[in-house]
C-alpha positions in Angstrom: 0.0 0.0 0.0 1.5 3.4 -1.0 1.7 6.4 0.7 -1.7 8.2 -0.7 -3.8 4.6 -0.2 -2.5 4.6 3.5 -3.7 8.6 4.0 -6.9 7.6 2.5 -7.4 5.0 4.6 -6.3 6.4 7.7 -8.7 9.4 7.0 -11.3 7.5 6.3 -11.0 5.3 9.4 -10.6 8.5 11.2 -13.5 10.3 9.9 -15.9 7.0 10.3 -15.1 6.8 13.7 -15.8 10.1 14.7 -18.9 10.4 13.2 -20.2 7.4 15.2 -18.8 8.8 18.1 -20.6 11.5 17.7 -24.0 10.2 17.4 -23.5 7.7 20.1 -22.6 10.9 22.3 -25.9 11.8 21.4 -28.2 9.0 23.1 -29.4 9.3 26.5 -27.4 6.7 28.8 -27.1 6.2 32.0 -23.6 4.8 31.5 -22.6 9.0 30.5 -23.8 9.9 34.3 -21.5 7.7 36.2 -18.4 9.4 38.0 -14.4 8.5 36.8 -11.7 10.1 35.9 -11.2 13.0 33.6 -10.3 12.3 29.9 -7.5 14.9 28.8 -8.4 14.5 25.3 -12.1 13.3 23.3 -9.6 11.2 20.2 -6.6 11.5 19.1 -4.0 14.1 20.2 -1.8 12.3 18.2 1.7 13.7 16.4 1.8 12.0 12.7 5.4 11.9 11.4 5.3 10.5 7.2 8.5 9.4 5.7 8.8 9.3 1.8 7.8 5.9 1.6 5.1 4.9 4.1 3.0 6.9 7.0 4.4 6.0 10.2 2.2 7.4 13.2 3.7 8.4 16.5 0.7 7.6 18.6 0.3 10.0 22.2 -1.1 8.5 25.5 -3.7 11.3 25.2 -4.9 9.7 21.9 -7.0 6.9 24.0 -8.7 8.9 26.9 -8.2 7.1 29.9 -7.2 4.0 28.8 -3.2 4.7 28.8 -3.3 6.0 32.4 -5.0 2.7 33.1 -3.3 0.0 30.9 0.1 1.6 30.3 1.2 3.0 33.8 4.8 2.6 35.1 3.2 -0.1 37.4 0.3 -1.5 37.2 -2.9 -0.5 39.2 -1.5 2.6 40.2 -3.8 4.6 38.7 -6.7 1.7 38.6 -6.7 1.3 42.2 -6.5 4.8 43.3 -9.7 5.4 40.8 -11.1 2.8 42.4 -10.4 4.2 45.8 -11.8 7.8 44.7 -15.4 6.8 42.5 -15.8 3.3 44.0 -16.6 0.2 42.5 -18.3 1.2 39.5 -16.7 4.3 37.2 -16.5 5.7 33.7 -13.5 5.6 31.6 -13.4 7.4 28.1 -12.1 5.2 25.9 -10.5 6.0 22.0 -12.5 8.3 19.5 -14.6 9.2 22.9 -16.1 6.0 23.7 -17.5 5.4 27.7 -16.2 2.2 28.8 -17.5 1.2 32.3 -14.8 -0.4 34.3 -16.6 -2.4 37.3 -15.2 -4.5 40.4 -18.6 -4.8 42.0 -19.3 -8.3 43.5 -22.5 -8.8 42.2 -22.4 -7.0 38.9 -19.0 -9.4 38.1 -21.1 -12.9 39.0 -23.5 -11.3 36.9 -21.6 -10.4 34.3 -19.6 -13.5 33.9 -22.7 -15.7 34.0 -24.8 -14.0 31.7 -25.4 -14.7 28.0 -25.6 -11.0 27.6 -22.3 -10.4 27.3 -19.3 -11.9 25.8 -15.5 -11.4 24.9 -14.4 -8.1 23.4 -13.9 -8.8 19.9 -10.4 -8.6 19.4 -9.9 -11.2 22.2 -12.4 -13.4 20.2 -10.5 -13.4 17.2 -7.0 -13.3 18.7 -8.1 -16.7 20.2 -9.2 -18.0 16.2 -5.7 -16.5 15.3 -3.9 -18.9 18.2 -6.2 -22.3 18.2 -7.8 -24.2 16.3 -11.4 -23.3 15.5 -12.3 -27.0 17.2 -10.4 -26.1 20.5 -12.1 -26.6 23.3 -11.2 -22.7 24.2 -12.3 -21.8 21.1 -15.6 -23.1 20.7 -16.7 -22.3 23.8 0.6 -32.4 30.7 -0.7 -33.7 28.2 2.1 -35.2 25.1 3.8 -37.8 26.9 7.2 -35.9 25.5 8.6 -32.8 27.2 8.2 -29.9 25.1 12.3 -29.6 24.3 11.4 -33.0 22.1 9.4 -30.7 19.4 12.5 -29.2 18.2 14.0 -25.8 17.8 11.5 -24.4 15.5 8.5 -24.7 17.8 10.4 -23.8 20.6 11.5 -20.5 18.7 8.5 -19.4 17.6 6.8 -20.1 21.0 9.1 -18.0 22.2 8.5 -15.3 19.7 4.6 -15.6 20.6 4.8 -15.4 24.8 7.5 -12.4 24.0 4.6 -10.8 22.1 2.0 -11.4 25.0 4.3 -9.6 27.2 4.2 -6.3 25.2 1.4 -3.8 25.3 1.5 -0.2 23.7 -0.3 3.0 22.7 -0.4 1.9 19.3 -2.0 -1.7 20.3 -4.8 0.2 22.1 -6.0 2.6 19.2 -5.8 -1.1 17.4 -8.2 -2.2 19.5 -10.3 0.6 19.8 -10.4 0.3 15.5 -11.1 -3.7 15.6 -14.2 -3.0 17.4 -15.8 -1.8 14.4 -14.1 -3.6 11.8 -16.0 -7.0 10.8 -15.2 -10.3 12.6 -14.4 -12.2 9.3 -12.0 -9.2 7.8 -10.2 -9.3 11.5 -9.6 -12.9 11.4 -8.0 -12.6 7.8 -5.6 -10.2 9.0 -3.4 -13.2 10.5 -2.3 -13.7 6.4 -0.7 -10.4 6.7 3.2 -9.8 6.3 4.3 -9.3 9.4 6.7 -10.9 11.3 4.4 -11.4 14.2 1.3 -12.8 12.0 4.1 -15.3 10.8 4.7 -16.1 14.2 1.2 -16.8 14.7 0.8 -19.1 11.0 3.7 -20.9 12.1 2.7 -21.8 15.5 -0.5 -23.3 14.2 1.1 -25.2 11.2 3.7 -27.4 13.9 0.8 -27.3 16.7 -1.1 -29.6 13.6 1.8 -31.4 12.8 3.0 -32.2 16.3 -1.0 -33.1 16.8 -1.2 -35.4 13.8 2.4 -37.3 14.9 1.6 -38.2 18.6 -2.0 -38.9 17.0 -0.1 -41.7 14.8 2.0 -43.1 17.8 -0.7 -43.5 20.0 -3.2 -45.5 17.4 0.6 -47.7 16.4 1.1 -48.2 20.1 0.3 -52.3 20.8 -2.8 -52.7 22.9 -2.6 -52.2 26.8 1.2 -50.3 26.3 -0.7 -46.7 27.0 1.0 -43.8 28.7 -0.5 -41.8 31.2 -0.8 -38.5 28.9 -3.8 -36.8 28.4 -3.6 -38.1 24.5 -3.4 -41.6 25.6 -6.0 -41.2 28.1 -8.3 -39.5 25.8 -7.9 -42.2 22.9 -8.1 -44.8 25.4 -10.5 -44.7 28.1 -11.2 -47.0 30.3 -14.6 -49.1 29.4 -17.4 -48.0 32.0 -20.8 -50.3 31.6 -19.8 -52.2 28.4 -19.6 -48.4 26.5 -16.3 -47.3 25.4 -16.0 -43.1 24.4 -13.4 -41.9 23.1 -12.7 -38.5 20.5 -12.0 -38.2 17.0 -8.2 -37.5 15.8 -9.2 -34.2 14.3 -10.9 -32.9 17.9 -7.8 -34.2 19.7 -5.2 -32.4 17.1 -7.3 -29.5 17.1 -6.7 -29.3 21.1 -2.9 -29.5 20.6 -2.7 -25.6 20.4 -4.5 -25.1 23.5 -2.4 -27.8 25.1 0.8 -26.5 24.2 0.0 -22.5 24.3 -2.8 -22.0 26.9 -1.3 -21.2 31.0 2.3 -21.5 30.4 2.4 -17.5 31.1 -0.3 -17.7 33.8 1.1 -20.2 36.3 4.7 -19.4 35.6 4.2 -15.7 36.5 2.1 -16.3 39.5 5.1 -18.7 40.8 7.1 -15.6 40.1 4.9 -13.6 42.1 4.6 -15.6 44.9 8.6 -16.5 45.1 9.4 -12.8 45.2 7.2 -12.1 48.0 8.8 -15.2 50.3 12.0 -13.7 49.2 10.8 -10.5 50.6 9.8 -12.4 53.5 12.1 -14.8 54.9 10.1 -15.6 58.1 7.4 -16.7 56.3 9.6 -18.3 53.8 10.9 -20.5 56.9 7.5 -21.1 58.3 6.0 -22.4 54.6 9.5 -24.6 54.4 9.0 -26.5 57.9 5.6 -26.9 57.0 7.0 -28.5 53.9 9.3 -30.6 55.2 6.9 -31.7 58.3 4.4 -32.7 55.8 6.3 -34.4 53.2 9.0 -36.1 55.3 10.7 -37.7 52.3 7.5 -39.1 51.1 6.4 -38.6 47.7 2.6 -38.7 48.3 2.1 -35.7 49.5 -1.1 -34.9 51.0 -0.7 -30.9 49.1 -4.3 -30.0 50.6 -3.6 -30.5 54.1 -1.0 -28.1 54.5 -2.7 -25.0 55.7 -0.1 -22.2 55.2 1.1 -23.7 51.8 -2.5 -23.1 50.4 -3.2 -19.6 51.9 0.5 -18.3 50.3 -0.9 -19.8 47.4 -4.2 -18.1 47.5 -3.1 -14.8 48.5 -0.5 -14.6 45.8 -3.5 -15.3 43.1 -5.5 -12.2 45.1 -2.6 -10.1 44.9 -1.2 -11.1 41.1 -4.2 -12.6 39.5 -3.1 -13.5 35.6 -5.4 -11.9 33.6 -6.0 -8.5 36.2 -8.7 -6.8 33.8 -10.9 -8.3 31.2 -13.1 -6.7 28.4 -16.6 -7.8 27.7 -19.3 -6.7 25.4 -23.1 -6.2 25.8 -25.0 -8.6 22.7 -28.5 -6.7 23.6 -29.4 -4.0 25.9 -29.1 -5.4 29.6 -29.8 -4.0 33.5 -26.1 -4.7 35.7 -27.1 -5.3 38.9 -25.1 -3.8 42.0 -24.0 -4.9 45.7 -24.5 -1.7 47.0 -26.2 1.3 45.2 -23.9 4.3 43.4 -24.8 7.9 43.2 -24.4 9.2 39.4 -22.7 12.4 38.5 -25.8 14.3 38.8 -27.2 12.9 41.9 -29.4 9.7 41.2 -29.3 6.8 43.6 -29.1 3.8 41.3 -28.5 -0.3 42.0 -28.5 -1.3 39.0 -26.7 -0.1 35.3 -28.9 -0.4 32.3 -26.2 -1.2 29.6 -26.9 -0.3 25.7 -26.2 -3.1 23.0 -22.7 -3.0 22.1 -21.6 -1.3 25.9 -17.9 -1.8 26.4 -18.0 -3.2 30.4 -14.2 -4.0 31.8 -13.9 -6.1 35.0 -11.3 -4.9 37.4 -10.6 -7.9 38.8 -7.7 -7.4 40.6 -9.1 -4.1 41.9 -12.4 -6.4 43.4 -9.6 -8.8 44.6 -8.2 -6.1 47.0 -11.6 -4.7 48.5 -11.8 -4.2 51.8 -15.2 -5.3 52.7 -14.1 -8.8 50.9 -10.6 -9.5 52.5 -10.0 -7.2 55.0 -8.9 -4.1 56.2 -5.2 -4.7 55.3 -6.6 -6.1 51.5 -3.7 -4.4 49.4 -1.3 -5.9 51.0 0.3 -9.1 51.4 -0.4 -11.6 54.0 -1.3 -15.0 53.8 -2.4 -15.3 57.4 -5.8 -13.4 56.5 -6.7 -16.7 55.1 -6.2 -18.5 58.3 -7.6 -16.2 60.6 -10.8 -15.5 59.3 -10.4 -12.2 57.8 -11.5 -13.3 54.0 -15.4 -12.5 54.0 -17.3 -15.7 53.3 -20.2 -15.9 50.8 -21.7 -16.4 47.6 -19.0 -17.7 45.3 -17.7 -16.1 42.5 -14.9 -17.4 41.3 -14.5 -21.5 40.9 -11.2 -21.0 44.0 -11.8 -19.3 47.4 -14.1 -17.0 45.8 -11.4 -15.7 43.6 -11.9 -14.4 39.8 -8.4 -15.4 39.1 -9.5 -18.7 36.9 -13.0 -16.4 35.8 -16.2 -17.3 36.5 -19.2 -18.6 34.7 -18.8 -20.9 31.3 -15.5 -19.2 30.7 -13.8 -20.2 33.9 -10.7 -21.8 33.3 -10.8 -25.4 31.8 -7.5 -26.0 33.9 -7.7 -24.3 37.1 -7.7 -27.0 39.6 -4.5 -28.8 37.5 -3.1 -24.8 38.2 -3.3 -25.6 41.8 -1.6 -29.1 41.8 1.1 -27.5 39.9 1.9 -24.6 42.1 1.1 -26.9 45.2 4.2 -29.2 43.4 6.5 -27.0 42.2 6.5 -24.5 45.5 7.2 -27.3 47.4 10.5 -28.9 45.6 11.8 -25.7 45.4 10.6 -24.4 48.4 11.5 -27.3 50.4 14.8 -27.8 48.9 16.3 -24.3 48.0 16.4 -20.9 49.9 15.5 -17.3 48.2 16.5 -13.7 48.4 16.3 -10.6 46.5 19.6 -9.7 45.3 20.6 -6.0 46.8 20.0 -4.0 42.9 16.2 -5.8 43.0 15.5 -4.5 46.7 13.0 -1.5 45.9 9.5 -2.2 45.1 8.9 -4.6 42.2 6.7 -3.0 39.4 3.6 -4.8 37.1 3.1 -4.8 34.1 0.1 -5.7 32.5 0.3 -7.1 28.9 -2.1 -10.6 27.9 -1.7 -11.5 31.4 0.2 -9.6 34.8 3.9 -9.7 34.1 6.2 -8.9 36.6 9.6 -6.5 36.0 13.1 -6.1 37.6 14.8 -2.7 38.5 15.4 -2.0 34.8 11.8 -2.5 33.9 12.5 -5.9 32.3 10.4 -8.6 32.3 11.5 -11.2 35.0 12.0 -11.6 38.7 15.7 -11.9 39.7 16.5 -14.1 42.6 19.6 -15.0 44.7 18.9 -18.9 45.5 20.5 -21.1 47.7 20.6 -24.9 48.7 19.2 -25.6 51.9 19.0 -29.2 51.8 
């Protein structure tokens, strides 16, 4: 696309935008009347710098509302939770081209929210799911290769790398993206993964070898002699044991369309949340002792560890999914007009008393989860900070449930809840006590100050230099 073609688009975009902006500024809504922050600009208050051969835009926070101050701060939640703090658990944001996006962390209006069939995914996390999986994954439509992953070869392992390094970047640009996508047709967005860019090749590429991989260990299973199974989820899946003379098993495309979700889905999430939780113990060696004797009392060289009857190892583990939950705000999308009910009423910019949000058709709603995750009235008077102990002592609030763990949204809620969330647990029961039990951690003296978020596809944490990664001194213990 030349020059002029790429002005005319952008223009036209531009103008499109606006226009329905405009009119939409025009309707009555009660969404208009709710308190948040100040916008410093209505669209763009952008600087556009053209070379000779293609446009290049140099996109400003101001150019999407709020939405920089609360995606794109040096850490996040700094501004999220002090909003939070100031209009309460309900609050407008302006989003790009002047668009009110209600960002809510109300207990009630989440659970109903993440139940209903009202709403659904934003539609560039819809299509960014098409562009991963398989339109037959499970993740999709609504340890598992008996190999480790090293066995795939260096191609998959480089562009795996290439995608979770592109999950861990969020910009300006990416927002205004987003905020275009919206309005661009579902089918169009979807083709866009055939563009020339190293990142859609990325993408291509990862869904080619996630196939081929699929379609191999598809073949090895059905060649394997009978009764000489593995324990993998492909094996097990194939091969199920026979219950009342009926045997069930999938068809080799549904299992190969899985692969991608298998081999893609919560490597980010539970490896960051063990990051998490590791640099708090090594903030806090007394209860980094306390968690290792209960460890080692608990365990005493067995290997069948009963992971659910150690009391302490569960509330660290909890707390660190309050405190760092994975995916810390989520988009969601009215399908028809709806009425948000509230925990406790709100009082609108111009006075009403309300307990409940009526919500247009196409209403942009954004759950704060990790801002609900650090009420007060929920977990405590001490909720933003850390402590385990508020878990043993009775501090959490107890309730309706929410969330399918300790009342947590961490995992979701509703028929997006996490497929794997209780195989989440076993693995950061497991791997926090080997290395737990076995190894002692510090912060080195250049990582001492307070560690900052970032918050990309899912909560990242960065060293001093703003980095992502968590930098620990370790040491042998036993």
């Amino acid at each position: 696309m030349d020059t002029k073609a790429s002005l005319t688009v952008t223009a036209t975009v531009f103008v499109l935008l606006s226009l329905r902006a405009i009119i939409r500024r025009r309707r009555s809504s009660t969404v208009r009347d709710i308190a948040g922050p100040e916008s410093k600009s209505w669209v763009f208050g952008a600087c556009y710098t053209f070379t000779p051969t293609l446009p290049r835009i140099h996109l400003a926070p101001t150019s999407t509302g709020n939405l920089a101050e609360l995606l794109l701060p040096s850490s996040y939640g700094q501004n999220e939770f002090a909003w939070t703090k100031s209009f309460g658990p309900v609050y407008r944001v302006k989003g790009c081209f002047g668009q009110d996006r209600l960002v809510i962390s109300d207990p009630v209006a989440l659970q109903y929210i993440t139940n209903s069939p009202n709403f659904q995914l934003g539609p560039v996390l819809a299509v960014m799911r098409s562009w991963l999986y398989d339109r037959n994954s499970v993740i999709t439509v609504r340890v598992a290769l008996g190999c480790p992953i090293e066995d795939l070869g260096p191609e998959f392992l480089s562009v795996n790398t290439r995608l979770l390094d592109i999950a861990s970047t969020r910009s300006t640009g990416q927002i205004i993206f987003d905020a275009i996508a919206v309005h661009v047709p579902k089918p169009l967005l979807r083709a866009m993964i055939h563009l020339p860019t190293s990142a859609f090749r990325a993408l291509r590429t990862s869904k080619f070898l996630s196939r081929r991989e699929g379609w191999r260990i598809i073949r090895e299973k059905l060649q394997a002699p009978e009764g000489n199974y593995d324990a993998d989820i492909y094996s097990l899946l194939m091969h199920p044991d026979e219950k009342n003379g009926t045997k069930k098993t999938l068809h080799a495309e549904d299992l190969v369309a899985q692969t991608s979700l298998i081999l893609l889905a919560g490597q980010d999430t539970t490896a960051n949340t063990l990051a998490f939780g590791l640099l708090e113990l090594a903030r806090r060696p007394d209860l980094q002792n306390k968690l290792r004797d209960e460890i080692h009392a608990t365990i005493s060289g067995s290997r069948d560890a009963a992971y659910d009857n150690m009391p302490l190892l569960n509330a660290f583990i909890k707390e660190t999914l309050r405190m760092y939950p994975a995916a810390a705000l989520s988009e969601r999308v009215a399908l028809q007009n709806s009425v948000v009910p509230l925990a406790e009423g709100i009082t609108t910019s111009s006075g009403k008393k309300i307990d409940a949000i009526p919500v247009d058709k196409g209403q942009v709603v954004m759950l704060g989860i990790a801002a609900y995750q650090r009420h007060g009235s929920r977990w405590g008077a001490n909720s933003e900070d850390f402590d385990p102990d508020r878990w043993l002592d009775g501090r959490v609030r107890q309730g309706e449930a929410i969330g399918p763990y300790a009342n947590l949204l961490s995992f979701f809620a509703g028929p997006h809840t996490c497929l794997g969330w209780r195989f989440a647990i076993m693995e950061m029961q497991t791997v926090l006590c080997e290395l737990v039990g076995n190894f002692a951690f510090s912060v080195p003296e250049k990582e001492k100050g307070p560690f900052r978020l970032r918050l990309a596809t899912t909560l990242l944490p960065l060293d001093a230099k703003g980095e992502k990664g968590a930098k620990l001194c370790v040491r042998r213990v036993v």
